[in-house]
C-alpha positions as CSV (number, residue, x, y, z in Angstrom):
1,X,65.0,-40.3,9.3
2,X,64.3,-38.0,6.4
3,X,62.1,-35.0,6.5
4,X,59.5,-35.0,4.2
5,X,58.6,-31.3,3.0
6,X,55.5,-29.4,3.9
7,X,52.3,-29.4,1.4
8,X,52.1,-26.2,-0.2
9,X,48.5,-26.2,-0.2
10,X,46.1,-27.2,2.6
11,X,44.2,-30.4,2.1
12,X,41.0,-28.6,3.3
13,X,40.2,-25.2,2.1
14,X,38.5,-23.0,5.0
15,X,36.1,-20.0,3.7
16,X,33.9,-18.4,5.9
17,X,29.8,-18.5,5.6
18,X,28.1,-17.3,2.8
19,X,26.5,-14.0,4.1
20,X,22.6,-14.4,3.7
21,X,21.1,-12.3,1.3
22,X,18.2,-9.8,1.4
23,X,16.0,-12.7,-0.1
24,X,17.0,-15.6,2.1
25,X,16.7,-13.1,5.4
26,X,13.0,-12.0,3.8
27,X,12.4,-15.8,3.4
28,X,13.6,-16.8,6.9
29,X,11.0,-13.9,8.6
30,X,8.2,-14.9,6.2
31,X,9.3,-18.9,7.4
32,X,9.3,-17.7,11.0
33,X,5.9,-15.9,10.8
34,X,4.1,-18.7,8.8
35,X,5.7,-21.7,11.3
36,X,4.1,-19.4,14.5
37,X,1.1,-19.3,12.6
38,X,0.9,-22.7,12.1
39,X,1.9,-23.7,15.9
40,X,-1.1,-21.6,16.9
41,X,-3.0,-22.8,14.3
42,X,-3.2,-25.9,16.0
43,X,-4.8,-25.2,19.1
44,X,-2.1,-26.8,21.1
45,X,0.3,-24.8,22.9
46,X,2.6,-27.8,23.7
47,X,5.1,-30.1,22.0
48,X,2.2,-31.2,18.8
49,X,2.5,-27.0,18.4
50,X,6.2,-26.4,18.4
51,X,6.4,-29.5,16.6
52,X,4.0,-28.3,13.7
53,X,5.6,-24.9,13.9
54,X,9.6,-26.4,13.8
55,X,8.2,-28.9,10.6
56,X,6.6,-26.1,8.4
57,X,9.7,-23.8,8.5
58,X,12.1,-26.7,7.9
59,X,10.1,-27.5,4.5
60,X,9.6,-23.6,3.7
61,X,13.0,-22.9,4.1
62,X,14.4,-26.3,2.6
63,X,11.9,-26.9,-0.4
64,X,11.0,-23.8,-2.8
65,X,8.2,-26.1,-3.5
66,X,7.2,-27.1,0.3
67,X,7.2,-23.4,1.0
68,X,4.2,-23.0,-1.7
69,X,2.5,-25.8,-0.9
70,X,2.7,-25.2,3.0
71,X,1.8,-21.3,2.8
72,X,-0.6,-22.0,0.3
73,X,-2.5,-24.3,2.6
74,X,-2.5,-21.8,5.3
75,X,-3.5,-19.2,3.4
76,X,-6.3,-20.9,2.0
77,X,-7.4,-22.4,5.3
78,X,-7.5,-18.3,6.6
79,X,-9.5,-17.7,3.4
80,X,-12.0,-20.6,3.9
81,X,-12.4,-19.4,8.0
82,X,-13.1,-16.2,7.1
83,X,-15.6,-16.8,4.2
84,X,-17.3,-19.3,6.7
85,X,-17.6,-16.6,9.5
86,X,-18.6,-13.7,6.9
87,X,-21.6,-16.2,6.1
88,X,-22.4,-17.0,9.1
89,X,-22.6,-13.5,10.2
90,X,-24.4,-13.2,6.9
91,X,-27.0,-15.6,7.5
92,X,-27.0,-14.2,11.5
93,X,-28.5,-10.7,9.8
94,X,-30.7,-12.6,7.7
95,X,-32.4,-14.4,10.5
96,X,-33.0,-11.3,12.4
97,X,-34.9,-9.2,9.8
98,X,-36.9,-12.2,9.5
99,X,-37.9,-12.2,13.3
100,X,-39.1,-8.7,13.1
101,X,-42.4,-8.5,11.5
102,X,-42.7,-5.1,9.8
103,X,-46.0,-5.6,7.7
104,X,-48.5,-4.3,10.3
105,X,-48.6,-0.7,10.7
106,X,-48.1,0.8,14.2
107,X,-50.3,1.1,16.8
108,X,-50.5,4.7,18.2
109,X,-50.6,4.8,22.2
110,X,-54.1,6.3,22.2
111,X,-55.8,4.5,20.0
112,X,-54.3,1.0,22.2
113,X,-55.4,2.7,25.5
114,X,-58.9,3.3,23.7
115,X,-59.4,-0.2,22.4
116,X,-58.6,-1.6,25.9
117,X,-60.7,0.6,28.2
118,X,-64.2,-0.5,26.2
């Protein structure tokens, strides 16, 4: 049998990973941070929660566009909650200055302890 010589080359060239750069580790910590948000966001603890989180970081990190649309969305959402609780607290204030009726003048001590006795 004849002996057929060795490739030069190898079929499959080997190179290590990429290393991640500044951007993609900024990106995976802002994913991370956004996807917990979103998990909590939920109001379940459970799977629906993890599952919510897990889906929002797979789109930010996959999809430039995903990752606007999905922090977009949550950001606005925060935005919307807290314009909603600034009016309510708003409208809170407003219905308690109305409560208080300060168009009479005050009634001194003596003069009420004079009026009642005769």
């Amino acid at each position: 049998m004849k002996k057929l010589p060795a490739p030069k080359a190898p079929l499959v060239t080997v190179r290590p990973p990429k290393k991640a750069g500044l951007l993609r580790k900024v990106a995976r910590v802002g994913a991370t941070v956004v996807a917990a948000r979103v998990a909590a966001a939920t109001g379940k603890k459970g799977v629906f929660g993890l599952l919510a989180g897990a889906g929002a970081k797979r789109v930010i990190m996959r999809y430039p566009a995903g990752a606007l649309f999905v922090t977009g969305a949550y950001m606005a959402g925060k935005i919307y909650e807290a314009k909603r609780e600034a009016d309510r607290k708003r409208q809170a204030r407003a219905e308690v200055k109305t409560l208080t009726d300060r168009s009479a003048e005050p009634i001194l001590i003596d003069e009420a302890r004079k009026a009642r006795k005769g």
